[in-house]
C-alpha positions in Angstrom: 0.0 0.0 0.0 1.2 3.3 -0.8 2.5 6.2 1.1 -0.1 8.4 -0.5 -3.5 5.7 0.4 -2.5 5.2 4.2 -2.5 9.0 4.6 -6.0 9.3 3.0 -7.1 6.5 4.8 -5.6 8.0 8.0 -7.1 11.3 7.3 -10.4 9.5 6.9 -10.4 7.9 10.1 -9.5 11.1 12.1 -12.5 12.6 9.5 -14.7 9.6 10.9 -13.7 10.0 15.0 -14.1 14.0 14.6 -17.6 13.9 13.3 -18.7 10.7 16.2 -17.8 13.7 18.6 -19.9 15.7 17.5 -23.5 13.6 17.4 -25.4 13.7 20.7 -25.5 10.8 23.0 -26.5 7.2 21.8 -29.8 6.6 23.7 -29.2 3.3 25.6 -31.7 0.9 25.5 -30.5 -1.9 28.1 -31.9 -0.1 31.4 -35.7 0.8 32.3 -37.4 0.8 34.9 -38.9 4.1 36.9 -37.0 6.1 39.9 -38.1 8.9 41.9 -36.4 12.6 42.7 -36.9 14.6 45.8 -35.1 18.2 45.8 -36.1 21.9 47.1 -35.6 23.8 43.7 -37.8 26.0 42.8 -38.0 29.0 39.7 -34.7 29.0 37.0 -33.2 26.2 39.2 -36.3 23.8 38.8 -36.7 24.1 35.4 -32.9 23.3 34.5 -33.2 20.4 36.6 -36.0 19.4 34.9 -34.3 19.9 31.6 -31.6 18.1 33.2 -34.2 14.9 34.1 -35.2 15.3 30.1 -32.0 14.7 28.9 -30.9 11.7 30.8 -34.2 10.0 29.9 -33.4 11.1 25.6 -30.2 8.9 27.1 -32.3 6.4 28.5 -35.2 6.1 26.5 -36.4 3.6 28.7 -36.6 5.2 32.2 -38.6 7.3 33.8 -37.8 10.1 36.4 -40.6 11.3 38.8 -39.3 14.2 40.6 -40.5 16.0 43.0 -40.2 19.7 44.6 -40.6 20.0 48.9 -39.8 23.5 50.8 -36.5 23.5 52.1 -37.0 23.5 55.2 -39.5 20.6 55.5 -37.5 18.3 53.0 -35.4 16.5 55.4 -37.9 15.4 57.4 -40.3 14.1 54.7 -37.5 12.1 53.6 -36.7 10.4 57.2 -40.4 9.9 57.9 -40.8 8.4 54.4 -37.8 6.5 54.8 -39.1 4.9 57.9 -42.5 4.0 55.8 -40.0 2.3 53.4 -41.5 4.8 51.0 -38.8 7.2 50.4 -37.3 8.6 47.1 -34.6 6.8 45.0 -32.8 10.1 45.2 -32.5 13.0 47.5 -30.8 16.4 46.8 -30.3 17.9 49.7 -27.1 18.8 52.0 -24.3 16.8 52.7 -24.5 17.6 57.0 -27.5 15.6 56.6 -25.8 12.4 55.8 -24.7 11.2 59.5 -28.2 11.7 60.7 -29.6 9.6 57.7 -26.8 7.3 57.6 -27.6 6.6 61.5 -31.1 5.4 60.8 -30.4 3.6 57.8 -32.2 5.8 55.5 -29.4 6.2 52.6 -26.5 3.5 51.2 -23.1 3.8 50.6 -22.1 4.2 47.2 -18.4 3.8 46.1 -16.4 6.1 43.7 -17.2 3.9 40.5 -20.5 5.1 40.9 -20.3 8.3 40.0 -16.1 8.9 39.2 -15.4 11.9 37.9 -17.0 13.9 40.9 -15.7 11.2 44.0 -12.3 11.0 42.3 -11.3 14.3 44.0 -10.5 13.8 47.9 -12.1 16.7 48.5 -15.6 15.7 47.6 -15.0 11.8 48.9 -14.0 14.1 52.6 -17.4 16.0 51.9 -19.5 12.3 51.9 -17.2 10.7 53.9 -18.7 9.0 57.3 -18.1 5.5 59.2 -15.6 4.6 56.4 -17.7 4.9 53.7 -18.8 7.5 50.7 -22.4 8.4 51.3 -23.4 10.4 48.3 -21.9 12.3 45.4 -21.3 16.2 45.7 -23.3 18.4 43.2 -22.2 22.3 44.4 -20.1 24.0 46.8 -21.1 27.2 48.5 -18.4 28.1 50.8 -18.3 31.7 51.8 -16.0 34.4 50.2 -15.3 38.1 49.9 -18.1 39.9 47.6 -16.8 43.7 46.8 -18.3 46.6 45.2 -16.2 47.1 42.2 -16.8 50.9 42.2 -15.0 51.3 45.7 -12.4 48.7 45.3 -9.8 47.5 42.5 -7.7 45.0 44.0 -9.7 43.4 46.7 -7.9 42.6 49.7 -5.5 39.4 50.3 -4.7 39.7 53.6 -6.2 40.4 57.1 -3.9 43.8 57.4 -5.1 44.5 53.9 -8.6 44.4 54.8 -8.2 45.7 58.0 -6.4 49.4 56.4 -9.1 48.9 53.7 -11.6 49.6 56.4 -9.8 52.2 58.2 -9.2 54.3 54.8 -13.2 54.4 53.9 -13.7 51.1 52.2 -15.9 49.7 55.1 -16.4 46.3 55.7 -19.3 43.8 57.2 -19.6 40.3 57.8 -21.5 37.7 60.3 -19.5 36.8 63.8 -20.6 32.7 64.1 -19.2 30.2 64.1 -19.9 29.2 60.8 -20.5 32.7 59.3 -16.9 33.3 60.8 -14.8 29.9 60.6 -12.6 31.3 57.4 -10.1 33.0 59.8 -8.9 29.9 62.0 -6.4 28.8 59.7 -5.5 32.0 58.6 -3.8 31.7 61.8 -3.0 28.6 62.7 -3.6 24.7 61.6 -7.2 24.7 61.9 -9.7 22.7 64.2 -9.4 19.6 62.9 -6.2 17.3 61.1 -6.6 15.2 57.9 -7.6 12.3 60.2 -10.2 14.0 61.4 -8.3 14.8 65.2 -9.6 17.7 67.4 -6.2 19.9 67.3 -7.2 23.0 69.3 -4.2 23.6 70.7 -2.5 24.1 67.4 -5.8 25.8 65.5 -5.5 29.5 65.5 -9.1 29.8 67.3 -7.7 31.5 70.3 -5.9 34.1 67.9 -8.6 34.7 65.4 -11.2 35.1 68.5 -8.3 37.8 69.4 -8.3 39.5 66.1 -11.9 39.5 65.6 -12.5 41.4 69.4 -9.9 43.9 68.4 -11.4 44.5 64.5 -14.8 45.1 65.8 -13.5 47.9 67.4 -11.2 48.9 64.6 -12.7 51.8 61.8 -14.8 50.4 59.4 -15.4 47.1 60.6 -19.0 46.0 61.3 -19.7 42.7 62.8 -23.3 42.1 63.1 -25.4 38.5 63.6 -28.4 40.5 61.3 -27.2 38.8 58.3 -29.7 40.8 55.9 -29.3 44.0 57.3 -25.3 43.7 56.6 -26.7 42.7 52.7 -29.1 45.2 52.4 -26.2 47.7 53.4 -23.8 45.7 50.7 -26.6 46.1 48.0 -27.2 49.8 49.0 -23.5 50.5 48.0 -22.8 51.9 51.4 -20.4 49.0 52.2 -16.9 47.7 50.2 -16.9 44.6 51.1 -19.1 41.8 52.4 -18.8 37.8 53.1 -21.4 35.1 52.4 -21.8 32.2 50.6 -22.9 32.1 46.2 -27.0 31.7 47.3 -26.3 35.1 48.7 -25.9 37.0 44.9 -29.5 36.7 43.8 -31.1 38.5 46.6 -28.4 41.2 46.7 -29.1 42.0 42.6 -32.7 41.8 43.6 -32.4 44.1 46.0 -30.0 46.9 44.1 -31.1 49.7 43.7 -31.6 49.7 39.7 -30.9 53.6 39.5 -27.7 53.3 41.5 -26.4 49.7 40.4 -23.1 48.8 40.9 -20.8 45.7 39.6 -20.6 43.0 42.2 -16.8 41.2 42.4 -16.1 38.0 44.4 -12.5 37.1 45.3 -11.6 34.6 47.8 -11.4 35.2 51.7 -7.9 37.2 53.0 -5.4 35.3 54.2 -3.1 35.7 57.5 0.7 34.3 58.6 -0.5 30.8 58.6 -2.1 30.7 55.2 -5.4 30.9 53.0 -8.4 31.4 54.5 -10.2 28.2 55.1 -14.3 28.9 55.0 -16.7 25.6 55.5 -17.7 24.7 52.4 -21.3 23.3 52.6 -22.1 21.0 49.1 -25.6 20.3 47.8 -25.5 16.3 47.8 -27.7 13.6 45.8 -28.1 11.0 48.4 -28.9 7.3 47.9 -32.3 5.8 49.4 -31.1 2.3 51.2 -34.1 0.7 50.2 -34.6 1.2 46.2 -34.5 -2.0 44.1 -31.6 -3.5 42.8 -32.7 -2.2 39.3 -33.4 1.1 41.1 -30.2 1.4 42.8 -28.7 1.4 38.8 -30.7 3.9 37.8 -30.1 5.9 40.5 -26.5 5.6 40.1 -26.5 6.5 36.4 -28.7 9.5 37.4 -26.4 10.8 39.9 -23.0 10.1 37.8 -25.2 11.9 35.0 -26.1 14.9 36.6 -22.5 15.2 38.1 -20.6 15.0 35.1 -18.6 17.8 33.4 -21.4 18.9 31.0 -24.2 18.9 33.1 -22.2 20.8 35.4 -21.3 23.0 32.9 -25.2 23.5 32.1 -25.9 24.5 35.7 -23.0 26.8 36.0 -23.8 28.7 32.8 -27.9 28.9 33.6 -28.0 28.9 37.5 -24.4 30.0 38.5 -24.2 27.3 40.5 -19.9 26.2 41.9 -19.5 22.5 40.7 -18.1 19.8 42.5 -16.8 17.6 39.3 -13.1 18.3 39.6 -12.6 18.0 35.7 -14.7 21.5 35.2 -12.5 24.2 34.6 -14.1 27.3 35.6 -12.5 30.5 33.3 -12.6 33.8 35.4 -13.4 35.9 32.1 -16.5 33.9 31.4 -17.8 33.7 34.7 -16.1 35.6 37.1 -18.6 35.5 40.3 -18.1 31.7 39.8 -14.7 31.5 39.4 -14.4 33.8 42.9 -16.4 30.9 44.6 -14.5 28.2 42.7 -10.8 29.5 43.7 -12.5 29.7 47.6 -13.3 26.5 47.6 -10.0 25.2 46.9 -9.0 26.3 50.5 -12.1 25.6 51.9 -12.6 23.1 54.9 -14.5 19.8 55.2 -15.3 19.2 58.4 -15.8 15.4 59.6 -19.4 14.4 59.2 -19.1 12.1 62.7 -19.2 15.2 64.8 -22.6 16.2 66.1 -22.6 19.7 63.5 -25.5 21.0 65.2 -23.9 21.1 68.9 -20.8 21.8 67.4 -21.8 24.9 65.9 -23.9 25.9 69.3 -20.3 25.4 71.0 -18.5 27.3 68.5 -21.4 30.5 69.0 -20.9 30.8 72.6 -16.8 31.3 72.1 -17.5 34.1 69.6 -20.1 35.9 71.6 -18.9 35.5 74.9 -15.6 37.1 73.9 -17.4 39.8 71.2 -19.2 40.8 74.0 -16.3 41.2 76.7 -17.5 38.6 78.9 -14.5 35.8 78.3 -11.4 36.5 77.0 -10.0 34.5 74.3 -8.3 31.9 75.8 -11.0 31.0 78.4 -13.7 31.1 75.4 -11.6 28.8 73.9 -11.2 26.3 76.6 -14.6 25.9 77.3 -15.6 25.5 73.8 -12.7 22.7 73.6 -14.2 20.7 76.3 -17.3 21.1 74.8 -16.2 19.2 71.8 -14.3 16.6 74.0 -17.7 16.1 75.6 -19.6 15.9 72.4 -16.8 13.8 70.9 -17.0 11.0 73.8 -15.0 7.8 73.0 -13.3 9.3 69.9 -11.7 11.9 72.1 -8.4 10.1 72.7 -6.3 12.1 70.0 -7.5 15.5 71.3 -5.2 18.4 72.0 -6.6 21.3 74.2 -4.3 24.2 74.5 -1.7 24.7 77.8 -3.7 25.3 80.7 -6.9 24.0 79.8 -7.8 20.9 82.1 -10.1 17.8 80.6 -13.7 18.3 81.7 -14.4 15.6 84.7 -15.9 12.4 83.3 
């Protein structure tokens, strides 16, 4: 054969595998069978899902998706009552603190990372479903918090805590919430942060004490508001009367909806400052599709495909572009020119913490509130807030306490 016909038929091969990239999806024909939905989205974001839930079955031509919308803040409780009836959804959106609770009672099932790979290869999202040595779920969004800034006041937005803090004191003011989740980002600004890869209580290494410090003394510095009235601190941001303001991405829409349209100004999001220890390390809460325990075997698969479906770099892409939603998948390169509120999100989360899904969140967080008030409002100093909240974990943490390290001074609470 000649030179000349193996580079035509070369050429015609690469002709062939071009134009196969191009066709839509093969519909698959060897799965059917019928699985049911249960999210909270409602408006722009329940009709791409549903868009979403059309595509998969053009894939799928023989399956059928019943979804279905519940408030927010009901949904979690439908779904653990239902479970209990056995009658739960295949699938639950929802958020991934809920898993221990749901894992507990036997509501949801491990998956592995072969059920949905491209968003559980990252160790991020496995840490994000992560509970009793298993995966339970596969990570959809991330919404950690980050710095919003009014691009009219500011130009370069502020990379470190002494940054932000002469930021303030030269006119560009600045307002965020004073929680313990609001507020976690600075911990490992200035030390290790709460808790080690393995998941150890490290207190005594953290940077609590010191960001409770620097927090006391910047809500006395110029141009620092701390407030716990979240949406008056927004409606301040939207009013153009404030530089700067951190929350998390669900926080945009009600901020443009609530700008004034005759004074408008272009919103920026960059990630959280740093300190001397490093990046700024937010919680980073992920919207989770969550695996009823008790579907079919046939249901289980469809499920799976679902979830590995809508986590997967185009879908992803789809939500990003319509909704503005941060994806999870790894693989999904988000360009800051194209969507820069995104991207601001997207290089947060990077930094952003995971924190183990055994602790009791909700008593955890009640813990962490009393450190930051009681030394906001002058009635602990730092290091005694800090103790107490520190055996307050070691209670909550019971038997699993053993690699805890409280800081020099602070006795074990009596058994």
């Amino acid at each position: 054969m000649t030179t000349a016909r193996l580079w035509q038929r070369a050429c015609l091969l690469l002709l062939l595998l071009l134009l196969a990239g191009c066709l839509p999806v093969a519909p698959v024909e060897d799965l059917r069978g019928r699985v049911t939905l249960w999210h909270s989205w409602s408006g722009a974001d329940a009709v791409e899902l549903r868009e979403a839930l059309t595509r998969f079955q053009e894939v799928y031509p023989g399956v059928r998706v019943v979804e279905m919308a519940l408030p927010e803040g009901q949904i979690l409780k439908e779904f653990a009552n239902a479970a209990n009836d056995g009658l739960a959804p295949d699938l639950l959106i929802g958020q991934n603190r809920w898993i221990k609770e749901l894992a507990d009672a036997g509501s949801i099932r491990a998956v592995t990372q072969a059920d949905a790979p491209q968003v559980l290869a990252s160790a991020r999202n496995r840490a994000l479903v992560a509970y009793a040595g298993k995966l339970f779920g596969a990570p959809l969004f991330l919404a950690p918090r980050a710095l919003y800034y009014n691009k009219e006041l500011v130009t370069d937005p502020a990379q470190t805590l002494d940054d932000l803090l002469r930021e303030a004191a030269a006119g560009n003011r600045v307002e965020f919430v004073p929680r313990f989740e609001e507020a976690y980002w600075g911990i490992q600004t200035l030390g290790q942060g709460l808790f080690d890869a393995e998941g150890n209580f490290t207190l005594a290494e953290s940077g609590f004490e010191q960001w409770l410090r620097w927090l006391d003394n910047a809500q006395r510095a110029p141009g620092v508001i701390l407030n716990v009235d979240d949406e008056s601190l927004l409606d301040l941001f939207a009013a153009g009367q404030i530089a700067y303001y951190i929350a998390g991405p669900e926080s945009l829409a009600r901020i443009m909806e609530r700008m004034d349209a005759e004074n408008a100004f272009e919103v920026g999001v960059a990630p959280l400052p740093g300190g001397p220890a490093g990046a700024a390390g937010p919680l980073v809460p992920a919207e989770t599709i969550l695996f009823f325990a008790h579907s079919s075997p046939l249901q289980a698969r469809i499920a799976n495909e679902l979830a590995a479906f809508l986590a997967n770099e185009r879908q992803g892409i789809r939500f990003m572009r319509q909704l503005g939603k941060v994806p999870a998948n790894p693989r999904i390169q988000v360009d800051g020119r194209i969507y820069p509120i995104v991207s601001g999100f997207a290089q947060q989360a990077r930094t952003a913490v995971a924190l183990p899904l055994a602790l009791p969140i909700d008593a955890l967080f009640a813990a962490g509130n009393r450190a930051y008030s009681t030394v906001l409002s002058g009635s602990a100093t730092p290091a005694d807030a800090v103790c107490d909240f520190g055996r307050e974990v070691v209670a909550l943490l019971g038997e699993s306490s053993a690699a805890v390290s409280l800081p020099q001074g602070c006795e074990w609470p009596a058994p």
